[in-house]
N, C-alpha and C positions, 0 to 999 in steps of 0.2 A: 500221242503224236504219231503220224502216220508217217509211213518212210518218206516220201517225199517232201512232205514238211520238212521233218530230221535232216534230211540232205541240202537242203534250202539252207536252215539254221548253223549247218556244221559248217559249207561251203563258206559263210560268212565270218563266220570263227574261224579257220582257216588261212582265209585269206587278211587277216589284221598285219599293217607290216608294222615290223618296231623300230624301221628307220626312217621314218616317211610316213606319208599319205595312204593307206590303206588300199589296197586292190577290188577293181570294182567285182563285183557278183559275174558279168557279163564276159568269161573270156574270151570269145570271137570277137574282139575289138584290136583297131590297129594299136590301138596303146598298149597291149598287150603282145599282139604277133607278134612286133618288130623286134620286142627285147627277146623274142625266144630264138637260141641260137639255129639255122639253118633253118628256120620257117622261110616257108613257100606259096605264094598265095595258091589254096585249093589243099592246103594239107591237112590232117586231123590234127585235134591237138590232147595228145594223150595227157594227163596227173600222173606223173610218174610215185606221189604220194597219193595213193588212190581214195578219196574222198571218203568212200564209204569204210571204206577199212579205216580210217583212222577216227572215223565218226563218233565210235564209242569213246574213244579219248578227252572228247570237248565236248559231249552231251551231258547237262546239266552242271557244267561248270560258269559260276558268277564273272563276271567282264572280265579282271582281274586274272584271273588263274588261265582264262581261256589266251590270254596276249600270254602270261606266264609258259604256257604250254608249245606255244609258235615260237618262241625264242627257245627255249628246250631241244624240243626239234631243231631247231636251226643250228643250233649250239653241237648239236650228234652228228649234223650232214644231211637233215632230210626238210627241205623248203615245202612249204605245203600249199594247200589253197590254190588260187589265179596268181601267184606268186611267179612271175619268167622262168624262175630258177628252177622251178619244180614242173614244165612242162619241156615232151620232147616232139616236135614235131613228125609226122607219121605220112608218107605221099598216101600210103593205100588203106582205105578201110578194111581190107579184109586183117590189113597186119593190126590192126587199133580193136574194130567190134569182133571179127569173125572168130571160129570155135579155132583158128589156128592162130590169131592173133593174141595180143599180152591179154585183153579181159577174158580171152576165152583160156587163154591155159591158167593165168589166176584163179579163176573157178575151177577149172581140171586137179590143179595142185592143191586145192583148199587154203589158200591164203585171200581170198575173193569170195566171201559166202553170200549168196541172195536167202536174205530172210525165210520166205517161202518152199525153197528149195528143201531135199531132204536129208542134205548136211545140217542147214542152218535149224530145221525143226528138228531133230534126232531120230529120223525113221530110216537112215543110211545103215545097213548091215556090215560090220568088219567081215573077215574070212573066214572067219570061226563061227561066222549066226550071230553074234552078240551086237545090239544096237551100240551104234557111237552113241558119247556125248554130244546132245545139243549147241550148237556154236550157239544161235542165241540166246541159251542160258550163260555162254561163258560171256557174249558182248554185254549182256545186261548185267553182270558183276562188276565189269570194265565199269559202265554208267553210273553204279551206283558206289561204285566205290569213292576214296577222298581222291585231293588233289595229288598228296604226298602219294598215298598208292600207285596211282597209276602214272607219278615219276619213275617210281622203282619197275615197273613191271615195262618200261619203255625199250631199253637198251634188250630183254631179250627180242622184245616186237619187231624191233629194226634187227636185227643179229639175224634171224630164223624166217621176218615176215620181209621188210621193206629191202634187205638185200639178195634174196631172192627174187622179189619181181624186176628189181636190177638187172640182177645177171639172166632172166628171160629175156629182158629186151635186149642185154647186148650181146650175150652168147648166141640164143637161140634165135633171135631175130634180127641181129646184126645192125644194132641201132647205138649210134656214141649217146653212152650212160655216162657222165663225171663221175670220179669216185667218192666214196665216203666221204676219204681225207681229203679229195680238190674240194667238195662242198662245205668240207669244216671250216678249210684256207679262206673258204669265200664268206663265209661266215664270221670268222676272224678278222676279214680285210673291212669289212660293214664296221666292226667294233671299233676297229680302230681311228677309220674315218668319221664315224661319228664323235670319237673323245676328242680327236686333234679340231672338231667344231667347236667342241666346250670351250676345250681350252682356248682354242683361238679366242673366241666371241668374250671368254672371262678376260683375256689379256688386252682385247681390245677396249674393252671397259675399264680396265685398269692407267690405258694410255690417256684416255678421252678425260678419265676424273684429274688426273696427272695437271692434263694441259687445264683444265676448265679450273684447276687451282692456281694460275698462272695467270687466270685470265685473261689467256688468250683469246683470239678470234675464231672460230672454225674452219678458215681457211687462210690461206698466202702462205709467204715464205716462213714468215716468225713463227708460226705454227709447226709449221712443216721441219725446220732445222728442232724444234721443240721437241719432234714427236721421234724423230730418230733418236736422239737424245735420250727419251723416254722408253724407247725400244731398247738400248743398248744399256742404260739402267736396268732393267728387269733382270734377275735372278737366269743363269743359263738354263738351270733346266727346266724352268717355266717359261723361258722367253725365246729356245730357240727354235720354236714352230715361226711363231710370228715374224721376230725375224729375219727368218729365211724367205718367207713369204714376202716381206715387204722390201728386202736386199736384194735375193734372187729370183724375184717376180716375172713379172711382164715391166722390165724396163728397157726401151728403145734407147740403146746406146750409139746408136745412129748419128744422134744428133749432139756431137761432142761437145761439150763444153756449155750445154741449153737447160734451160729447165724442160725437163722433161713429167710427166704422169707417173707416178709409181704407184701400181695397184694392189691392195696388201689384201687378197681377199674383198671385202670391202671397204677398206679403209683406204682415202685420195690421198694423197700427199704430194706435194708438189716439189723438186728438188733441182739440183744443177748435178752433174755428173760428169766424170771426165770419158775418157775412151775404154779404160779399164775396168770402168763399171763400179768404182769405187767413190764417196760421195765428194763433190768437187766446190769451187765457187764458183759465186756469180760472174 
């Protein structure tokens, strides 16, 4: 496979999200700008996880390992791919391509190898005459190595490679990097949003079989006193997502004393309320 390809193939591995709808291949798209913080239309849009550096990582790994590998990373602080979180907007090309810019000092510092180049073939001489190691002998160990491997060999890669081109952009180029720990936080705050969906969606199934044993209607009042009922049955520490949600929702206490909308997520329910916000009669 030829580099290009490879980069085609990795950028797609990459970008797999594991909360949602996967990131297109294409990131010059406004579906992408707008989520990157302080994008500007006309600015570059740097990979603060630099595609081809992390390439070795997810070449030749099966569907599976390769989404394995993206949560991984996300899971240490480093968002990859067309992912928002992993690009920083840049006004100048020279700060992005040029030899003073992050790709040009990523190359200068050896964390940035071009295949070709005479780091990545092994014809670069140390100080003393003796030829370096070949980097792409050691990326092609990376490739061929297991999944497990190159778990383990991650945490120095970020430690020595991916916190480094960090602190290029924010030391030496004066560009707001997040840190590690804010992209763990945000990493964390994804997990968590995600299970309070589980749970929800489970307890909302839980309420629906509830009433549809009762055979009730899907709608009106009798349903509706039914299902609060049914909410306030459920076990606390399974039930107080939901309940919150469909207590302390979007409800218009406006209109005292009325049936008003209460939106539990998605779940309608129809109710009377007094001015308190507490559930009332007709």
């Amino acid at each position: 496979m030829n580099a290009d390809a490879r980069r085609k193939a990795s950028l797609k591995a990459q970008s797999v999200n594991t909360f949602g709808k996967n990131y297109p291949n294409e990131y010059q798209t406004p579906t992408i700008q707008r989520n990157v913080k302080g994008f500007e239309k006309g600015d570059q849009m740097h990979h603060r996880a630099i595609l081809s550096v992390f390439e070795p990582f997810f070449s030749g790994l099966n569907g599976a390992e390769k989404i394995a590998m993206v949560d991984e990373l996300a899971s240490m602080g480093v968002f990859t791919g067309n992912n928002p979180r992993n690009f920083t907007a840049i006004p100048s090309i020279s700060d992005h391509q040029g030899g003073g810019g992050i790709h040009g000092l990523a190359e200068k510092y050896g964390i940035q190898i071009k295949g070709d180049n005479v780091r990545g073939t092994g014809k670069l001489r140390a100080d003393n005459g003796e030829l370096m190691p070949a980097a792409n002998d050691f990326f092609e160990k990376i490739r061929n190595s297991t999944y497990d491997e190159r778990i383990q060999a991650l945490p120095d890669f970020i430690n020595y490679g991916q916190d480094e081109l960090d602190r290029i952009l924010r030391d030496d180029l004066g560009f707001d990097v997040p840190t590690r720990q804010e992209q763990i936080a945000e990493y964390n705050r994804l997990v968590n949003k995600e299970h309070e969906e589980i749970v929800t969606q489970s307890l909302r199934q839980q309420v629906d079989q509830a009433l549809e044993g009762k055979g009730l209607p899907r709608s009106g009042d009798r349903r509706a006193g039914a299902a609060i009922e049914a909410l306030l049955a459920l076990p606390d520490a399974h039930s107080g997502l939901l309940r919150r949600q469909a207590l302390d929702g979007d409800i218009n206490t406006s209109d005292q004393g009325k049936a008003v909308t209460v939106i539990a997520d998605k779940v309608y329910m129809n109710k009377a309320i007094n001015g308190n916000g507490k559930n009332g009669k007709h």
